[in-house]
Structures are given as C-alpha cells and as structure tokens.
C-alpha positions as CSV (number, residue, x, y, z in Angstrom):
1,X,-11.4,30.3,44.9
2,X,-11.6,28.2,47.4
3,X,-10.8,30.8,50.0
4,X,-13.7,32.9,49.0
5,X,-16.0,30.0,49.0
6,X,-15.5,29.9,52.8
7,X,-16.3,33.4,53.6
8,X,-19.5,33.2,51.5
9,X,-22.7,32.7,53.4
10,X,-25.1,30.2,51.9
11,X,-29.0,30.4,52.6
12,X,-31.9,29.0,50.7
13,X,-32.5,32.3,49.0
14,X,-28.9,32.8,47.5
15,X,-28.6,33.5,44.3
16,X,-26.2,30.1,43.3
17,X,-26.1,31.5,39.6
18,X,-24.5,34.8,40.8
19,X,-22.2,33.4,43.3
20,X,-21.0,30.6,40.6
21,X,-21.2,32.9,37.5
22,X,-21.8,29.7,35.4
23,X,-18.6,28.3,36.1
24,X,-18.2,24.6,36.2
25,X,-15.0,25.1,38.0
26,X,-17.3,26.4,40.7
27,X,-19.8,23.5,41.1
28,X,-17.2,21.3,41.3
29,X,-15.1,23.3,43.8
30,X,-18.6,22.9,45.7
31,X,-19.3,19.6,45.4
32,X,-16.2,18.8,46.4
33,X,-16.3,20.6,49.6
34,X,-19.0,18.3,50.8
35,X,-21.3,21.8,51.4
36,X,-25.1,20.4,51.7
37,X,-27.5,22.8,49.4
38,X,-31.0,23.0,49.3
39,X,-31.7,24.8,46.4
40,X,-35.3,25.9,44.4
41,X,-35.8,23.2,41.7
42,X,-35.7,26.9,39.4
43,X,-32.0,28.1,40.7
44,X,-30.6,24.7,40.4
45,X,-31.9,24.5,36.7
46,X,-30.4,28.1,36.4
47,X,-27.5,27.3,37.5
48,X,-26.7,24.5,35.4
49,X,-27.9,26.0,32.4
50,X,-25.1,28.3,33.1
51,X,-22.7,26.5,33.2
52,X,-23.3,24.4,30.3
53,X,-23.7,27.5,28.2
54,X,-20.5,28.4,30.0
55,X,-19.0,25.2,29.2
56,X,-19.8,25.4,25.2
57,X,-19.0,28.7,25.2
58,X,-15.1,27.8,26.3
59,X,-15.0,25.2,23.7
60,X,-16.9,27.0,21.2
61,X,-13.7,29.5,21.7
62,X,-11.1,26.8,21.6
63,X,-12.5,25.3,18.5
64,X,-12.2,29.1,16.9
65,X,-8.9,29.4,18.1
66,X,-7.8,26.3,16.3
67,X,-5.5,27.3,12.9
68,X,-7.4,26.7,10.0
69,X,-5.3,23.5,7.9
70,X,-3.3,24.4,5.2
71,X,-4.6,24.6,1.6
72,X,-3.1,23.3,-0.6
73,X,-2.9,25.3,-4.4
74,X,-3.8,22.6,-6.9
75,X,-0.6,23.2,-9.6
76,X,-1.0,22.8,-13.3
77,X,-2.5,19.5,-14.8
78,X,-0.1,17.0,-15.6
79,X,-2.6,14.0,-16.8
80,X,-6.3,14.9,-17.6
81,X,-7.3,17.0,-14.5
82,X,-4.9,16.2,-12.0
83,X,-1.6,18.2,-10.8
84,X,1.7,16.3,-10.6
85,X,0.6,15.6,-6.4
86,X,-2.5,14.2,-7.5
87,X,-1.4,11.9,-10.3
88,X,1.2,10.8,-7.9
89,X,-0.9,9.7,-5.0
90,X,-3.2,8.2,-7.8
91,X,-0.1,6.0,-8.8
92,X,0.8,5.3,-4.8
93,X,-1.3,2.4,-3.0
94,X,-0.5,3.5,0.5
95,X,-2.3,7.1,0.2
96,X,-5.7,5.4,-0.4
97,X,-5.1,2.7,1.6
98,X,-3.7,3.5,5.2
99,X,-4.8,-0.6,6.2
100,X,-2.0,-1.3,3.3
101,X,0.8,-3.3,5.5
102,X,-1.6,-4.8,7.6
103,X,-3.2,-6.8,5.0
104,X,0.0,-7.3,2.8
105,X,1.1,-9.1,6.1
106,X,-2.0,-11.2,5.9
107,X,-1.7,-11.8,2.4
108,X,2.1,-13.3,3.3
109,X,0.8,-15.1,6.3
110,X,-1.7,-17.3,4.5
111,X,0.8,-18.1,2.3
112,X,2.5,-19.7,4.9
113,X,-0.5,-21.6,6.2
114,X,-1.4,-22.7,2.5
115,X,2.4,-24.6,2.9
116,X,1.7,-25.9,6.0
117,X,-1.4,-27.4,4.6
118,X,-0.5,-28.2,1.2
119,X,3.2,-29.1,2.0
120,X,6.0,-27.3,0.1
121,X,5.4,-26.6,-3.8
122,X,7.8,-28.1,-6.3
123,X,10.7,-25.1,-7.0
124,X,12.2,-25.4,-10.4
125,X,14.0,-23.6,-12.7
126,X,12.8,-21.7,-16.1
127,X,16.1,-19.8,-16.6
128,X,19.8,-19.6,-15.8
129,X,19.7,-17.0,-13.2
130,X,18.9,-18.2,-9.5
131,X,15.5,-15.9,-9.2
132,X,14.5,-17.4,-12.8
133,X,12.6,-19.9,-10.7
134,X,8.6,-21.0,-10.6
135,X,7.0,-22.9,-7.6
136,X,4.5,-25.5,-8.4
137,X,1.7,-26.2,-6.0
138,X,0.4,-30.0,-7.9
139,X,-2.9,-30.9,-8.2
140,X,-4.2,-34.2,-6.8
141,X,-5.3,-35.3,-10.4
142,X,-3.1,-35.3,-13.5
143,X,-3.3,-33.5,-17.0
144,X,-4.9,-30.5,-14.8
145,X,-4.8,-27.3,-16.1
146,X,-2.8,-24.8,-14.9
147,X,-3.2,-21.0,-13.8
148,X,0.2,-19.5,-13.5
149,X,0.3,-16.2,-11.1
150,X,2.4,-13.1,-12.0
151,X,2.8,-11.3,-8.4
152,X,2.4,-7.3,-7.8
153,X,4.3,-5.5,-6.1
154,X,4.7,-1.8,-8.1
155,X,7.2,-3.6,-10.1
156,X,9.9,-3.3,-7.4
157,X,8.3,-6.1,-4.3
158,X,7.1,-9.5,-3.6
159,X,8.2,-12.7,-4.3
160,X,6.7,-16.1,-5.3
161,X,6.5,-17.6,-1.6
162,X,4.4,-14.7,-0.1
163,X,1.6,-14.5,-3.5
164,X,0.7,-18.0,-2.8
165,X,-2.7,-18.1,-0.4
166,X,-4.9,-18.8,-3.4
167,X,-3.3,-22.2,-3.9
168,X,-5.2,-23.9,-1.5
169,X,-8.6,-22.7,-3.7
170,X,-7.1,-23.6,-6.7
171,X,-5.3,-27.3,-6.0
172,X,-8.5,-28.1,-4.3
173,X,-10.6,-27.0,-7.3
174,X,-8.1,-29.9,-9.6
175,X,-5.8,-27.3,-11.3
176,X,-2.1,-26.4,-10.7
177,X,-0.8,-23.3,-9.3
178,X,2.3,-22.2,-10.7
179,X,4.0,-18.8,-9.3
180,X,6.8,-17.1,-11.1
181,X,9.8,-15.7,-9.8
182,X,11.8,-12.8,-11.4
183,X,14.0,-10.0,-10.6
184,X,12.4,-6.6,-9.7
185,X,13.0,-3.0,-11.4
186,X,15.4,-1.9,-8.8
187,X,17.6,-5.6,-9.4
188,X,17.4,-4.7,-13.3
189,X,18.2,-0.8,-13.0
190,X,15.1,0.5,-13.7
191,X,14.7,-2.0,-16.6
192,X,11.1,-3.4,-17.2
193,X,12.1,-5.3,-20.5
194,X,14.4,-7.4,-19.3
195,X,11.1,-7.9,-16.6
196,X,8.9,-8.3,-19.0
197,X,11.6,-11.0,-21.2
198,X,11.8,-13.3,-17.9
199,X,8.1,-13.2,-17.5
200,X,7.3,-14.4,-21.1
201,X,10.0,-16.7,-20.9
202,X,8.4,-18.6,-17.5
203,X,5.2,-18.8,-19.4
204,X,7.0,-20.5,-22.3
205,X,8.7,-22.9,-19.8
206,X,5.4,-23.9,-18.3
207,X,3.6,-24.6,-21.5
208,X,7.0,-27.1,-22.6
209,X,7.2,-28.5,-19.4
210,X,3.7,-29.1,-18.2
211,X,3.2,-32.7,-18.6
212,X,6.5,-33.2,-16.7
213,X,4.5,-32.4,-13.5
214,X,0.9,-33.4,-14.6
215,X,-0.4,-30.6,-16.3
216,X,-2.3,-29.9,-19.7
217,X,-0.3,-27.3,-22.0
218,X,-3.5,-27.0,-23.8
219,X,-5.3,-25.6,-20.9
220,X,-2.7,-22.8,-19.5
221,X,-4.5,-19.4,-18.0
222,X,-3.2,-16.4,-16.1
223,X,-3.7,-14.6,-13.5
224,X,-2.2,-11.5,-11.3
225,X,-2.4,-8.4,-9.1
226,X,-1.4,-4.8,-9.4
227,X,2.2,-4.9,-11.4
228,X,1.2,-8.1,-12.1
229,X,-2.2,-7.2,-13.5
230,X,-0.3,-5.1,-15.9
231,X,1.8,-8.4,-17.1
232,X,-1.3,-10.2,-17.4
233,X,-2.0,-7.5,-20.2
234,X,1.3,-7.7,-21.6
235,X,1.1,-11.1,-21.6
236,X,-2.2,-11.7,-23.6
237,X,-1.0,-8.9,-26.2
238,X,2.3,-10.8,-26.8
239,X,3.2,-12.2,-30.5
240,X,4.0,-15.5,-29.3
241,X,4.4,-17.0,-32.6
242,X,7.2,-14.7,-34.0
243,X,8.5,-13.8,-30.6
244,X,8.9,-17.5,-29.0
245,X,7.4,-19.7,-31.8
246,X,4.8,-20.8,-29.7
247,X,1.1,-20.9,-30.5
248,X,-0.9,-17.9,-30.1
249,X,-3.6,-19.7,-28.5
250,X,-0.9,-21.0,-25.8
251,X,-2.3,-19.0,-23.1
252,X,-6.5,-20.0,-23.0
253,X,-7.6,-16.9,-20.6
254,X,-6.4,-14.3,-18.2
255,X,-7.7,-12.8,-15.3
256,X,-5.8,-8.9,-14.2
257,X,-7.2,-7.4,-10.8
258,X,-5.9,-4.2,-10.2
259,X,-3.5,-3.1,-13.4
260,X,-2.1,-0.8,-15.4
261,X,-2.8,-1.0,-19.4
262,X,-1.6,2.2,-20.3
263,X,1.6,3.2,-19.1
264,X,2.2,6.8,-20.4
265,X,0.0,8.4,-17.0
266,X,2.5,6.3,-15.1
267,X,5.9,7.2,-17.0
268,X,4.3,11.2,-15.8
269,X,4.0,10.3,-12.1
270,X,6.7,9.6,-9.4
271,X,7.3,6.4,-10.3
272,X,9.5,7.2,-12.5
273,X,11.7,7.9,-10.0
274,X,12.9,4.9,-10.0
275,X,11.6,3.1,-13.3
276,X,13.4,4.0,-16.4
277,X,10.9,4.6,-18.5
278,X,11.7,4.7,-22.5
279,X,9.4,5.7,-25.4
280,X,9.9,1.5,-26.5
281,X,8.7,0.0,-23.1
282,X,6.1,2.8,-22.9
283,X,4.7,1.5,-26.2
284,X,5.6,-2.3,-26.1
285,X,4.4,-2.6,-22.5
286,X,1.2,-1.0,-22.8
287,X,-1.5,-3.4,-23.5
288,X,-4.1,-1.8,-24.2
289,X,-2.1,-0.2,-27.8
290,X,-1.9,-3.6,-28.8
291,X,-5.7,-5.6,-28.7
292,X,-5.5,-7.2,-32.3
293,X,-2.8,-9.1,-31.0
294,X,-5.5,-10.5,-28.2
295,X,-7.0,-13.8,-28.7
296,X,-7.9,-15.1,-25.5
297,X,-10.7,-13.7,-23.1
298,X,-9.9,-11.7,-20.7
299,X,-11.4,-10.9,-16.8
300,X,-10.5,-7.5,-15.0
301,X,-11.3,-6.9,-11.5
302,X,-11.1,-3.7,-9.7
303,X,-12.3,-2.2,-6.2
304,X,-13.9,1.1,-5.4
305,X,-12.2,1.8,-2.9
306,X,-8.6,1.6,-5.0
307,X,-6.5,5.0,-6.2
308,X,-9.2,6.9,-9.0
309,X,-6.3,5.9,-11.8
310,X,-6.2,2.4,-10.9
311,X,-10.2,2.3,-11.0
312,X,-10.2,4.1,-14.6
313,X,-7.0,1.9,-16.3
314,X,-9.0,-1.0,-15.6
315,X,-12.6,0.3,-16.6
316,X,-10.7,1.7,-19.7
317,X,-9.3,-1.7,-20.6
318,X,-12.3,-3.5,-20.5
319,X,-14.2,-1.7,-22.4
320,X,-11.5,-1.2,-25.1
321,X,-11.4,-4.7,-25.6
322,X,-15.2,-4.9,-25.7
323,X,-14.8,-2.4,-28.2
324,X,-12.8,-3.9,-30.1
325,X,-15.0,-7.0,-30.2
326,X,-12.8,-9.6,-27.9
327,X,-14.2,-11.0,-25.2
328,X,-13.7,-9.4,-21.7
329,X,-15.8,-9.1,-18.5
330,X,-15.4,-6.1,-15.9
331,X,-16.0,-6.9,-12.2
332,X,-16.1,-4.3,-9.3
333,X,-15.4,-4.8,-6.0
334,X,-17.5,-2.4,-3.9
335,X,-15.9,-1.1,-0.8
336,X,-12.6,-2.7,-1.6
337,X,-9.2,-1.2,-1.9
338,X,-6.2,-2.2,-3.9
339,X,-4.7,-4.6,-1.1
340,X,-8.2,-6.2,-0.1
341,X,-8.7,-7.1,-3.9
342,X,-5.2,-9.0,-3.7
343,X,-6.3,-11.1,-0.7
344,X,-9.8,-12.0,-1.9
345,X,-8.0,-14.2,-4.4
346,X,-8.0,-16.4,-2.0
347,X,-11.5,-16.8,-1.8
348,X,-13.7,-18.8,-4.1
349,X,-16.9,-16.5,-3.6
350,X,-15.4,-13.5,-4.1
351,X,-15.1,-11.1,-7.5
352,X,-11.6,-12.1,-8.0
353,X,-11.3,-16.0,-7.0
354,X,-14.7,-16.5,-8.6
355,X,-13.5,-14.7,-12.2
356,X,-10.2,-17.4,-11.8
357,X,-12.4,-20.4,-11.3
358,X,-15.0,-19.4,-13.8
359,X,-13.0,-18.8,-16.5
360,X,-11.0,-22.0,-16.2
361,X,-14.2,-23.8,-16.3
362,X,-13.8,-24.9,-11.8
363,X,-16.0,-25.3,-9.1
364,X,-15.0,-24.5,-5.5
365,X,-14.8,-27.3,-3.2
C-alpha cells in the first residue's frame, strides 16, 4: 500500500474517495506520511463518510461472524417449573451472587474489628465436644436480654468468630450477643439431626446459664442467616417442653433472614449431594409443617436480589404463619442479594438489624 501511495499523483481535484476506497487503513497510511492535502470541504466529507460506513461495515461483519451461544434445552420439571439445573442454581448462593466472597470476607473482617473494639467475648462450653462451644459478647448492664445467633453457612461453613460484626450494634444497644458453635454436615456425615440436637441444646444452656453472665432467661430471642435462618425456624417450632422440659415460652422472638422452611425442594436439588437427607429430618426439620407448635413472633427478612427459591421459602413462611394467625412480619430488601442481607445485620437502620432491635424492644445508639 504504501508503495502505491508514492506513485499516485495528488491534485486538488483528485478523487480522495476513489483513491482510498473508504478504507481507514488508507487515511491513516496518509496521515502518517505527513502528505499535505487540500481538499473540497465536499470530498473530505465523502471521504470520511466512507470510511466510517467502511468501518461499521467490518464490524457489522465480525459481530455476524460471531457463534451464536449455546442454548441450553430446559429438561423436565423437578420442583414447580424448574428443571433439575434450575432448582440447583436456585439452591446455590454463588450463581446469583458473583460479589459472594468478597462480601463473606467483609462479613469476617468486621468481625475482627468488633473484637478489637469490644475485646475478646467470653468462650464457654454448652456440650462435651470441643466445637460444643458459645462466645458471649457481655453487655455493659446486667440482667440484659439476650439474642443468641445461629450462623449460615449451607449447613456445611462458618463458625462463631467470623458471624460476629453485629455485636457491636447489639452490646451497644444493652443486650448480650451469644454465638453458637457446632459441627457442620460434612463433620456429622451428612447428618442434620445431630445439627439440629447441638443447636437446641446451646439454646437450652443459654436459658440455665444466663444469669451466670448477666443475662435475663426470661428475655432470650433468636436470630440467624441462610442455614441458620432455617434453624431459627426449627427452633421456634420445637416442643421444648416434652423435648427438653423447658418452657415453651423460653425463646420470646426470632428473627430468620434468608431461610429455608421447607426442606423437600432442597432434599430435590444438589445439595443433597452431600446432605443425607431422610424422610424424618425432611419432616422434623421443616418448619413451616409444624406452626401450632409456634408461640413466639416471628421476623423474616429476604432480599430481591437473592436465588427466586430463597425469595419464595421466605415469603411462603410468612404468610403461612400469618395464616395461621401467629404473629410474623415480612421485610424485603430491595436490591440485595443473599450475602449483602447477612452483612446488613450489622447495621442498626437496615431491614435486618432494625427487625433484631425492634423486636427485642432496643434502640440504636
């Protein structure tokens, strides 16, 4: 090209479009050369016209020549409308929420800043194995009530020390935080009973023990997140009485952001790949089969931006228990997906720390 440019004779009535056939290649081969033009205002426009039509053109044909992606044949339906894919994404955090590790990290992180604050909560036993263990994070004021925390995790992650950031909210507001500890579904083989027997059994130890570290057993609520959502449920629907021989009224309110209440659309997805689901822990662990055993009120929080069968298991819990004329309240979290709800715990003004405060009767501060 640049040969030919240099036998090519240039006047002020050459036809530039013609030489150039539209090419941008061309121009720039021109401009480069450092050759002065002096072309009609109506050549020049010509010109470039060409070689943007030139120019989209190219693209236009590069776009085209693009493979189409894959699409994908939806299979049969496995849990109302969705295909086994579909209700397994629905049961999988990380497809709806590709921020997922960055905020869990945040959520651990502020954890560790609430310690540094707040100094190291009290670690004490509720059971003879060494993860049957609760921290305490003390309030300045004694015969405080109490909020214990059940951690998420899809049954199978977390720990006590990283589900801790809403301490600082709560100590400051004159209650007690108390996080359990207990083994995860992959320590017990796939076992959510024996999960669900450690749980109880920490809640039990808290109501005993309370005024051992200056709190009120009369004024004991819950709270938790994702897999622990879903113990919150379990929780409230437990027969304390015949069970424990505990009051029924031992637990005063709970507060479940992001659970599961029904468990037979998650014994169909993938997680039972490593959950051994039976038809008893399907049953007994399903909360929402077991409302006339309810008899505190209960708060469930949810974002909109969470997997469609996270979003619907809560919805459907709330109003079931409306229905069956217990009290419950339903917030929404617009634009918030299933990790964000988790770490606006922490905060007193949002849907989620505001349902924990308001229901044990706190004020921010």
């Amino acid at each position: 090209m640049c040969g030919a440019l240099a036998h090519v004779r240039y006047g002020p009535k050459a036809d530039m479009s013609k030489v150039f056939r539209g090419t941008a290649i061309g121009l720039a081969l021109l401009l480069s050369a450092g050759i002065v033009m002096k072309l009609p205002r109506r050549q020049f426009l010509s010109l470039a016209a060409g070689v943007t039509a030139s120019t989209a053109t190219t693209a236009s044909g590069l776009a085209l020549a693009q493979p189409a992606p894959a699409v994908r044949a939806k299979g049969p339906p496995v849990w109302l409308d969705m295909d086994q894919k579909e209700l397994d994404d629905a049961y999988d955090q990380f497809v709806y929420a590709p921020n997922a590790r960055q905020v869990i990290a945040r959520c651990h992180r502020n954890s560790e800043l609430v310690r540094e604050r707040l100094g190291a909560p009290k670690r004490l036993a509720y059971g003879p194995t060494p993860i049957e263990a609760l921290d305490i994070y003390s309030a300045k004021t004694e015969n405080a009530p109490i909020n214990i925390f059940v951690h998420g995790g899809a049954w199978r992650a977390e720990v006590a020390a990283g589900s801790a950031s809403q301490a600082e909210m709560l100590v400051n507001a004159g209650a007690h935080l108390v996080v359990l500890d207990f083994n995860n579904v992959i320590e017990t083989g796939g076992d959510l009973m024996t999960m669900a027997n450690q749980v109880r059994r920490g809640i039990v130890w808290v109501y005993k023990n309370a005024k051992s570290f200056g709190g009120d057993p009369e004024r004991i609520y819950i709270s938790g997140h994702s897999s622990g959502g879903h113990w919150v449920g379990v929780l409230l629907t437990t027969d304390w009485q015949k069970d424990f021989g505990v009051p029924p009224t031992m637990i005063k309110g709970g507060v479940a952001g992001s659970g599961m209440f029904d468990l037979k659309p998650v014994r169909l997805s993938a997680r039972s790949n490593y959950i051994k689901f039976t038809d008893e822990a399907e049953e007994t662990l399903s909360a929402e089969r077991h409302l006339d055993k309810l008899v505190a009120p209960v708060a469930v929080v949810y974002g909109t931006a969470e997997t469609p069968e996270f979003q619907r298991q809560s919805r459907d819990f709330a109003a079931a228990v409306q229905t069956a004329g217990k009290p419950a309240s339903l917030s929404v979290m617009e634009g918030y997906n299933h990790f964000e709800v988790w770490e606006q715990l922490a905060n007193p003004y949002s849907l989620f720390g505001r349902a924990v405060l308001n229901q044990m009767k706190l004020r921010p501060t």
